[in-house]
Wavefront OBJ file of the C-alpha trace (Angstrom):
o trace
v 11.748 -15.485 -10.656
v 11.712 -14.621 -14.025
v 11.209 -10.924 -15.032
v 10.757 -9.102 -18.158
v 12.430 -10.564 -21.805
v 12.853 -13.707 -20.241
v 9.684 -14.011 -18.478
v 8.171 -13.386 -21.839
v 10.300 -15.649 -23.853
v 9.264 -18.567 -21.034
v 5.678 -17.870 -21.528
v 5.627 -17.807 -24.993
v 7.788 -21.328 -24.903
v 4.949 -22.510 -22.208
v 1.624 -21.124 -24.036
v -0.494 -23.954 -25.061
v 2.167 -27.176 -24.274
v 0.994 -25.815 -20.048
v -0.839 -25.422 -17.465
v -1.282 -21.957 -15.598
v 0.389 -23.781 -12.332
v 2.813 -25.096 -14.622
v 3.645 -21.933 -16.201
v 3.990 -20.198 -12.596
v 6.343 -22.956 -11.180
v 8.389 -22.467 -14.512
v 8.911 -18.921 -14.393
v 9.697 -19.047 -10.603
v 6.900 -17.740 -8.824
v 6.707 -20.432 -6.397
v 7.537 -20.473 -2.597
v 7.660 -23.049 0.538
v 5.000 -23.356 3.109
v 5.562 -24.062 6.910
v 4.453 -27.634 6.214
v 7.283 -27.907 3.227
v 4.635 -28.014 0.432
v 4.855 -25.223 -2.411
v 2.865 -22.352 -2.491
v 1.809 -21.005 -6.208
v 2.010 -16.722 -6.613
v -0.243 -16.385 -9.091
v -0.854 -12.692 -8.524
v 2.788 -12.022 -8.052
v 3.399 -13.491 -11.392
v 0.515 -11.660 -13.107
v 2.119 -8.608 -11.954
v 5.914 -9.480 -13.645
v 3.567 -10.407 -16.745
v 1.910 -7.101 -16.893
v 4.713 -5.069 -16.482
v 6.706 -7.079 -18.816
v 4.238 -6.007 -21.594
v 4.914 -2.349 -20.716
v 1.994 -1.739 -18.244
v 2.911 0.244 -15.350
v 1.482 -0.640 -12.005
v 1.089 1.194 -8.784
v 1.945 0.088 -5.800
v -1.029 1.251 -3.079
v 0.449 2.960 -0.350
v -0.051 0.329 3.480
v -1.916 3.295 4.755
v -4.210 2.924 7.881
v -7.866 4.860 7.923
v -7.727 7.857 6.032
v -7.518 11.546 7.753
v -11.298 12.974 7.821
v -10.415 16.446 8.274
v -13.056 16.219 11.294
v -12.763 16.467 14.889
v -15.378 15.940 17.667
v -16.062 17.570 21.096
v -15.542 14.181 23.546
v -17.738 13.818 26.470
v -15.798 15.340 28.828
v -15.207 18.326 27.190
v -12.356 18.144 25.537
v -11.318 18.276 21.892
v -8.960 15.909 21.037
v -6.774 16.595 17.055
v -5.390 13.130 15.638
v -1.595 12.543 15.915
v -1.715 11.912 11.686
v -3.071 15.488 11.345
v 0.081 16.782 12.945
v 2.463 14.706 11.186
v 1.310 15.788 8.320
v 2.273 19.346 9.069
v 5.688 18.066 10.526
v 4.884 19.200 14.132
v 7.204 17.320 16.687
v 5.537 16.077 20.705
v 5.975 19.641 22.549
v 4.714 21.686 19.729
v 2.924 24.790 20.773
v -0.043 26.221 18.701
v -2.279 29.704 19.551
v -5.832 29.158 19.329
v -8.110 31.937 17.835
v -12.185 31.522 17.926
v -13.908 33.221 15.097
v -17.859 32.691 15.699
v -17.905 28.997 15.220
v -14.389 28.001 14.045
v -11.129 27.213 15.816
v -8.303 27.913 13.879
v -5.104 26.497 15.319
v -1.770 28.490 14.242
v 2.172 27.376 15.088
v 3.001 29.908 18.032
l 1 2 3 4 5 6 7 8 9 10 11 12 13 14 15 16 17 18 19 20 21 22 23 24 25 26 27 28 29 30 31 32 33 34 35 36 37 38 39 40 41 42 43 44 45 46 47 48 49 50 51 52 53 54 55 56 57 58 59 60 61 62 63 64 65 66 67 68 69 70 71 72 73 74 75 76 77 78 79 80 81 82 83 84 85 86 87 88 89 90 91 92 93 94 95 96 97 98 99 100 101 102 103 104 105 106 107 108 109 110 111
């Protein structure tokens, strides 16, 4: 796969004389199927095009559901905190935590 100068040196040899699928299996940005036939990455090409012209791009973060900051009382009782919320504070399994009620809030500090 072609990256950067020379992506942008192929392109520029391409534009007008090709077609986008041609310009994509040119530069690289092809790959098999199971079946044997070629696949096309058109958006991973885009990509090398972009930041070959100087634009920066962001990879998002593979992140499941996003923490709420909310917790709820469960039916039977109990009050159950989200594994993520204590990762996020770098507590290990065993952790112990004193609990302090202040009129309607639980505030849970590292004991």
């Amino acid at each position: 796969m072609l990256k950067g100068a020379e992506l942008l040196a192929k392109v520029k040899e391409l534009a007008g004389n090709a077609t986008k699928s041609e310009m994509v299996r040119e530069c690289g940005y092809t790959s098999l199927k199971t079946d044997g036939t070629e696949r096309l990455s058109f958006s991973a090409f885009y990509d090398a095009l972009l930041e070959a012209k100087g634009f920066e791009l962001e990879k998002a973060p593979k992140r499941g559901r996003g923490l709420t900051y909310k917790a709820k009382v469960q039916f039977n009782g109990k009050l159950q905190i989200g594994d993520g919320y204590l990762r996020e504070m770098g507590y290990k399994p065993g952790a112990e935590f004193d609990i302090k009620i202040r009129g309607n809030s639980i505030t849970l500090t590292a004991a």
